[in-house]
C-alpha positions in Angstrom: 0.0 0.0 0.0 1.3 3.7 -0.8 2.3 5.6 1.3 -0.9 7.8 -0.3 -3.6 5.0 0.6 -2.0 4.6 3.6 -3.4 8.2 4.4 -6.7 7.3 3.1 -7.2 4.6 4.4 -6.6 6.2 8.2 -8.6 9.1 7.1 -11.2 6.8 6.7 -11.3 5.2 9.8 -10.9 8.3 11.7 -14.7 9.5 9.6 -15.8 6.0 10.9 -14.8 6.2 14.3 -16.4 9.6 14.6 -19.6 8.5 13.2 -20.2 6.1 15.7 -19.1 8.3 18.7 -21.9 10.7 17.3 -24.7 7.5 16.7 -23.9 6.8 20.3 -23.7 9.6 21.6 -27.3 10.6 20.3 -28.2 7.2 21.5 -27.6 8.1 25.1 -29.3 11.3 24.8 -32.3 9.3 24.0 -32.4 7.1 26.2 -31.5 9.9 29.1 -34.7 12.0 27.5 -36.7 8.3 27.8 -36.1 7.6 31.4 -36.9 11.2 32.7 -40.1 11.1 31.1 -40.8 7.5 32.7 -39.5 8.5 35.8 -41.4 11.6 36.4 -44.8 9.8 35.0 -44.1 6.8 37.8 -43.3 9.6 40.8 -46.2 10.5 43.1 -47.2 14.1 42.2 -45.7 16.7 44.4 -48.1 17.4 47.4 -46.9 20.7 48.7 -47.2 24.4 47.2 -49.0 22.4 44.1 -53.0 22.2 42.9 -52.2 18.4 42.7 -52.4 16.8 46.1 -51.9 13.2 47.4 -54.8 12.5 49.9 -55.1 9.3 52.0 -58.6 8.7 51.8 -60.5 7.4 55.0 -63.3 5.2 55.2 -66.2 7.4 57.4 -67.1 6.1 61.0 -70.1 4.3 61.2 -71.3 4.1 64.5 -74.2 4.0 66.4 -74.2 7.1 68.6 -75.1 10.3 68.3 -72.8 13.3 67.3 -73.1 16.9 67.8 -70.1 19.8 66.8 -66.9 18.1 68.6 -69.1 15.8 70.9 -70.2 11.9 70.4 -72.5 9.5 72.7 -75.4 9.9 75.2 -75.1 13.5 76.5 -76.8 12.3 79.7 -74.1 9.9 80.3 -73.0 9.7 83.7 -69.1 9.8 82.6 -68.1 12.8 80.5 -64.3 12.4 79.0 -62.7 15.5 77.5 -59.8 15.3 75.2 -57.3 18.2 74.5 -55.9 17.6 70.9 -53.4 19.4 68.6 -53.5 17.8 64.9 -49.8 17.7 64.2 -49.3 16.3 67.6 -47.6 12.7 67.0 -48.8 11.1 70.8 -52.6 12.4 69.9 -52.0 10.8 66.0 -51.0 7.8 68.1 -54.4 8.0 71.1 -56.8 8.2 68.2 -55.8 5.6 65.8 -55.0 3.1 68.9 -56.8 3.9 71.6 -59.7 6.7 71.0 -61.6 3.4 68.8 -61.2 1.3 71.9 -62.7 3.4 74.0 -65.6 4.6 71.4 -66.4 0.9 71.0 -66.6 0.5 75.4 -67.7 3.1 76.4 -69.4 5.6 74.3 -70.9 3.1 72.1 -72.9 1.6 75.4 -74.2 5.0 76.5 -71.8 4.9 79.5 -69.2 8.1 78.3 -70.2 11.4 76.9 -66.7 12.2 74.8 -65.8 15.4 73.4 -62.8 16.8 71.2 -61.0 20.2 72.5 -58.5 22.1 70.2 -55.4 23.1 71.6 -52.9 24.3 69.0 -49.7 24.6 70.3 -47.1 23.1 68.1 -47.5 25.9 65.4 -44.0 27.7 65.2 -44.4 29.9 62.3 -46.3 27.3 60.4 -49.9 28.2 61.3 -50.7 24.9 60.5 -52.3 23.5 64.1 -54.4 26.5 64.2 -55.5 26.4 60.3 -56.5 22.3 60.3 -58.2 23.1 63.4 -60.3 25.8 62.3 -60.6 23.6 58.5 -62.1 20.9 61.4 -65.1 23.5 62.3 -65.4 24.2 59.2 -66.2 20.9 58.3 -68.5 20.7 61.4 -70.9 23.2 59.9 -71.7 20.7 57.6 -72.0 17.7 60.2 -68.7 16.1 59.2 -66.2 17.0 62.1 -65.3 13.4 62.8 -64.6 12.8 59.5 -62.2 14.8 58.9 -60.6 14.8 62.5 -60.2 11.2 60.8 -59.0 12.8 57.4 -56.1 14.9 59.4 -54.6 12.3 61.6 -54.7 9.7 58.5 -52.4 12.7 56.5 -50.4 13.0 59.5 -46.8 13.6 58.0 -45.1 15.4 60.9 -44.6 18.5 62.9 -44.3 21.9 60.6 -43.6 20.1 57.6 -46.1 21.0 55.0 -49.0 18.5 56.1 -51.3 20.9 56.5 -51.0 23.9 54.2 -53.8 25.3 53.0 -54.4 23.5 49.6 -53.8 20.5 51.1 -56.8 21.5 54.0 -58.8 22.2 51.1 -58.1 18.9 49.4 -59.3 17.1 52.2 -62.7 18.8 51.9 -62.7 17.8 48.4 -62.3 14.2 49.1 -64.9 14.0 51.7 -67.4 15.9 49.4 -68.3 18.6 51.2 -70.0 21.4 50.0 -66.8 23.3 48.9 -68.3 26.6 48.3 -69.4 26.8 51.7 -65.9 25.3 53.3 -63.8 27.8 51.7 -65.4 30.8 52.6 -65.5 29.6 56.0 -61.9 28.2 55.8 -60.6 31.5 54.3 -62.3 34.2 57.2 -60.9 31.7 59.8 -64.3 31.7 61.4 -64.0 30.0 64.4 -60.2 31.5 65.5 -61.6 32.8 68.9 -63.4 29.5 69.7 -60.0 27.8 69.1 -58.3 29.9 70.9 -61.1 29.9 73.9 -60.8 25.9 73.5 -56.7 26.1 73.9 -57.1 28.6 77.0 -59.3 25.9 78.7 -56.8 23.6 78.5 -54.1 25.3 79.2 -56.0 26.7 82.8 -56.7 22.6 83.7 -52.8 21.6 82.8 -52.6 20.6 79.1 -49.9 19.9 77.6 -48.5 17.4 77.4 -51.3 16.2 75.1 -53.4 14.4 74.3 -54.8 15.7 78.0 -57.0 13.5 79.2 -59.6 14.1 81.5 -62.4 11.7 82.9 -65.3 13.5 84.9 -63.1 16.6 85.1 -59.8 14.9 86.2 -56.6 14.7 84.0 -55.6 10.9 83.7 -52.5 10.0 83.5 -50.1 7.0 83.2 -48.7 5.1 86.2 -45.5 5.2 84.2 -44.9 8.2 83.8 -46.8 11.5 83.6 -45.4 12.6 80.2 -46.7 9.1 78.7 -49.8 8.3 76.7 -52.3 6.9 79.1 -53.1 3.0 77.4 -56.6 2.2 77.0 -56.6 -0.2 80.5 -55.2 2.9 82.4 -57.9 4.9 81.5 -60.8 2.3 81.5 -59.5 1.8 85.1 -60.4 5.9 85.8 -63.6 5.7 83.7 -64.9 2.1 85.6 -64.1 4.1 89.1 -66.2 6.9 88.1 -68.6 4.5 86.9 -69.0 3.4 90.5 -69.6 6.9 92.0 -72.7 7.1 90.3 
């Protein structure tokens, strides 16, 4: 081969060896462009700051009792229990989803307790958040579905300050349950019932609460054997409730 081909010939390869750098290199590209659009139609939708918003839906109560505002059983009940609640609280996320049904299912169910729901907002920071979800609670009430989305909050639960309970994702929760939306928001937006809340939160805070939940059977705070800054268990407050049971 001359020494001219010779040239060519590299030449040539070096055009080759270019081309498929090029093909491959578009080939990544692709497949790069591919995978973010698969990955971003796979992820959850973002549920803070958004219009979209992931919502845990809840199944609604169904019990036999009656319910008025905050308040559920026999108002003539010879035991009343009174509960002081924050939403973002993680102890009162843990009392109603484990022990709140229990009791419900003993005592209010069977006409013997009178229970009632108290706010006390008092992990807020900055956030607003306890105080918003409470008054997006009394909202709700207006239209007879309190205890639904008391249930709605704690099963979105995420976490202290974090986001759980912005405003569109308050609004979201309305939306799910079906409420009347028209009616919720203009409510929701004049925080309407901000001096009840705060009248509800003063309560508490004149009989000892927090720590919360704060717990009170027949007037008296129950707390746990083990340790006053522990949540009560259901036995330990059955125990209070069957002794005032007694005294009647």
């Amino acid at each position: 081969m001359s020494k001219r081909q010779e040239i060519r010939e590299q030449r040539r390869r070096s055009r080759m060896r270019n081309r498929i750098i090029i093909i491959a290199l578009i080939v990544v590209g692709v497949l790069l462009v591919v995978y973010a659009v698969i990955n971003s139609t796979l992820r959850p939708p973002v549920n803070q700051g958004t219009s979209t918003v992931v919502v845990t839906p809840i199944t609604p109560r169904a019990l036999n009792v009656p319910m008025s505002g905050t308040s559920m059983g026999d108002p003539n009940a010879p035991v009343k229990m009174d509960v002081w609640e924050d939403f973002q609280c993680s102890g009162c996320m843990y009392y109603t989803k484990n022990i709140e049904p229990q009791i419900i299912q003993s005592y209010v169910e069977t006409g013997k307790v009178y229970y009632t729901f108290h706010f006390i907002p008092f992990i807020d920071g900055t956030s607003g958040e306890s105080h918003q979800a409470a008054n997006a609670a009394m909202c709700a009430n207006e239209q007879g579905r309190f205890w639904d989305y008391h249930d709605m909050l704690f099963a979105n639960w995420q976490g202290e300050n974090v986001g759980a309970y912005i405003d569109v994702r308050l609004v979201a929760f309305a939306n799910q349950l079906g409420l009347d939306m028209t009616k919720f928001e203009k409510c929701f937006k004049a925080n309407t019932y901000a001096d009840q809340i705060n009248q509800d939160a003063q309560a508490g805070q004149a009989k000892g609460v927090p720590p919360t939940p704060g717990i009170f059977v027949n007037g008296q705070m129950v707390t746990s054997p083990r340790g006053a800054t522990l949540i009560p268990s259901f036995d330990e407050i059955s125990t209070v409730i069957e002794a005032a049971l007694k005294g009647h």
